[in-house]
C-alpha positions as CSV (number, residue, x, y, z in Angstrom):
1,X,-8.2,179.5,142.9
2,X,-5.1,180.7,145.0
3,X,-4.4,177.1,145.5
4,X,-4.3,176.7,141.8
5,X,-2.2,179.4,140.8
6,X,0.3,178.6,143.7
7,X,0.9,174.9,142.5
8,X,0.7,176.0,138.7
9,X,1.2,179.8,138.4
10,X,0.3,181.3,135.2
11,X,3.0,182.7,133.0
12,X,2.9,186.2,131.2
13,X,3.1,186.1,127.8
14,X,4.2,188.7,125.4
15,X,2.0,190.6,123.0
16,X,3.9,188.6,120.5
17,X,3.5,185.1,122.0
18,X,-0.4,186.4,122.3
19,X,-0.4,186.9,118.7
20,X,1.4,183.7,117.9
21,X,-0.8,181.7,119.7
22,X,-4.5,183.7,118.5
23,X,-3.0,182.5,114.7
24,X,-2.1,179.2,115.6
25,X,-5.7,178.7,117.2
26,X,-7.4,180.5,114.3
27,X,-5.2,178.1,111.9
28,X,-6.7,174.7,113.7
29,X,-10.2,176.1,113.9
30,X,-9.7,176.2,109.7
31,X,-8.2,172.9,110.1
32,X,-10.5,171.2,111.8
33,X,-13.7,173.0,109.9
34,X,-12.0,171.6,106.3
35,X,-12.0,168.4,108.0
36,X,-15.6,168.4,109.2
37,X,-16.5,169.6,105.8
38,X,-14.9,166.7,104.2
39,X,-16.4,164.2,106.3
40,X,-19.7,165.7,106.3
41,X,-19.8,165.0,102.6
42,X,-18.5,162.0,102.7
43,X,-21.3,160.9,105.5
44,X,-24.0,162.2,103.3
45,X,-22.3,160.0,100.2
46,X,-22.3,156.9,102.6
47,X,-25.7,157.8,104.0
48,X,-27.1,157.8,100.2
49,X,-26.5,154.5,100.1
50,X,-27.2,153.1,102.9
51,X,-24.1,152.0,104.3
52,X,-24.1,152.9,108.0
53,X,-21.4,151.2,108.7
54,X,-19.4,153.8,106.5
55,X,-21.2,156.6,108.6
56,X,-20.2,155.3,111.4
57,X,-16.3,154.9,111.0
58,X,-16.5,158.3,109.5
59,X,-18.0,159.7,112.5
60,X,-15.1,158.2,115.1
61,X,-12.6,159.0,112.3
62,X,-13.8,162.7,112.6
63,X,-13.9,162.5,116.4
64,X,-10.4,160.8,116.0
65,X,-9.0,163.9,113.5
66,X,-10.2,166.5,116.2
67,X,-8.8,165.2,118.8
68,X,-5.1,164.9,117.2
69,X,-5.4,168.5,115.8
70,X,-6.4,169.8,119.2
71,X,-3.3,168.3,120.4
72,X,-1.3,169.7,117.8
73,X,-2.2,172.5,119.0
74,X,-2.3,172.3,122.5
75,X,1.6,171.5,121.4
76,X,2.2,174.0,119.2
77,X,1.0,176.6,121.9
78,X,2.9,174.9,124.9
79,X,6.1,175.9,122.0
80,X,5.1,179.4,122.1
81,X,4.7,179.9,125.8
82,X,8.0,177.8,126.7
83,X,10.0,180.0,124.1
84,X,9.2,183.1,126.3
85,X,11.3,181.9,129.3
């Protein structure tokens, strides 16, 4: 652990940068919930009628949407924590 936080010491952040950050996590999980939603009836559509390969490109498409909106994230919180330097 010492090792780590020698090569890569953590930064403080502000109560603010905290707060910014708590939102911008709490906006993504939304995000990505609406999304799941969405696919999730649009699996059960494609399910109804048999067509699994439809389930299937929905399934990496939904893997594909989390990903990019965790990114966006991870992003939009590397902003906030470089912004308190």
């Amino acid at each position: 652990m010492e090792r780590l936080n020698k090569s890569s010491p953590t930064a403080k952040l502000t109560d603010q940068q905290k707060k910014e950050i708590a939102e911008l996590e709490s906006k993504y999980k939304a995000k990505i919930a609406e999304r799941e939603l969405f696919v999730e009836g649009e699996r059960i559509k494609a399910i109804d009628k048999g067509d699994a390969e439809a389930v299937e490109q929905l399934e990496k498409q939904l893997v594909s949407d989390r990903k990019s909106l965790q990114g966006e994230l991870e992003e939009k919180k590397a902003e906030v924590r470089r912004r308190g330097k």
